[in-house]
C-alpha positions in Angstrom: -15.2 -11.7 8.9 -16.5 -9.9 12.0 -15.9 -6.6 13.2 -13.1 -7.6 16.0 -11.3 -9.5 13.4 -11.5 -6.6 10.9 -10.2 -4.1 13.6 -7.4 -6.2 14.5 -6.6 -6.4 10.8 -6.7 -2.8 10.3 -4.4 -2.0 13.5 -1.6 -4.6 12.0 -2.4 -3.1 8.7 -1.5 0.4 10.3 1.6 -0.8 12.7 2.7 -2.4 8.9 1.8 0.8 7.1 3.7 3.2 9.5 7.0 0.9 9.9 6.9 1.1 6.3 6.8 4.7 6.0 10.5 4.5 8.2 11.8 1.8 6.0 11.6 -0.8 9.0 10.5 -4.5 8.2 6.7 -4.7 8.5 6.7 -8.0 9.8 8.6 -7.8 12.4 7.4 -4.6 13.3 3.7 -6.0 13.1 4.9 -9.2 15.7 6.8 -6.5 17.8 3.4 -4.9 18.6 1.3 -8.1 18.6 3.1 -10.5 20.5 1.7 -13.7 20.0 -0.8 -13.6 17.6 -0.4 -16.3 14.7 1.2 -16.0 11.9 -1.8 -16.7 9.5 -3.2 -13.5 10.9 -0.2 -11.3 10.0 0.2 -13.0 6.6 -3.7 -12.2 6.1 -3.0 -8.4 7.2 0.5 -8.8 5.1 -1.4 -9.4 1.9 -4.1 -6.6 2.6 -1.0 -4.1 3.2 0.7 -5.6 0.7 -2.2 -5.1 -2.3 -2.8 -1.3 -0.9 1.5 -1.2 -2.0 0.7 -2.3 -4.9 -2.4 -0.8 -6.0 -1.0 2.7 -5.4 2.2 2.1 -7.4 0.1 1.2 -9.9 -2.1 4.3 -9.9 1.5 6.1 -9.3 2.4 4.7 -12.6 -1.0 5.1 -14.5 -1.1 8.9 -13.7 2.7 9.2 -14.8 1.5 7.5 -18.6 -1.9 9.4 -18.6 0.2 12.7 -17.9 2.7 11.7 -20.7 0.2 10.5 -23.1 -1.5 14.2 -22.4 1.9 15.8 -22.6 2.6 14.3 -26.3 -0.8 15.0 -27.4 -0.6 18.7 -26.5 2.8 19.1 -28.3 1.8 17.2 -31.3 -1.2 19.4 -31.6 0.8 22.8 -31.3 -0.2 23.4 -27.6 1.5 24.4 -24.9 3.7 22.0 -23.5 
C-alpha cells in the first residue's frame, strides 16, 4: 500500500475513532466526512478500527486477570491484599 493510501486510511481511521469516542455510528460518520469514496475503502479502514477495538478490550481484559491472578496470589501467600 502506498503512503496516500495509508494516510487516507489513517484519517477514516481517526474520523471512525473520534465518532466512536461520542457514541456516534462510525460509518456514517466516516462517509459524512468522505463523501464519495467507495465503500471497499471504508470497510478496509472499518476492519483496521475495528481490530484496534478489539485488541484493546482484550489487553483491557488481560490486565484485569493478570491483576486478579496477582491479587489471589498475594492473599494466598499472607500478603497484603
Amino acid at each position: 500500500m502506498n503512503d496516500i493510501r495509508k494516510q487516507v486510511r489513517a484519517q477514516i481511521i481517526q474520523v471512525m475513532e473520534q465518532a466512536h469516542e461520542k457514541g456516534e455510528d462510525v460509518w456514517k460518520a466516516a462517509e459524512a466526512a468522505f463523501p464519495g469514496v467507495p465503500d471497499g475503502v471504508i470497510i478496509d479502514a472499518w476492519c483496521d478500527f475495528d481490530s484496534a477495538v478489539e485488541d484493546r478490550w482484550w489487553q483491557s481484559l488481560e490486565k484485569t486477570i493478570e491483576g486478579e491472578i496477582v491479587k489471589n496470589a498475594i492473599a494466598k501467600t499472607g500478603g497484603a491484599a
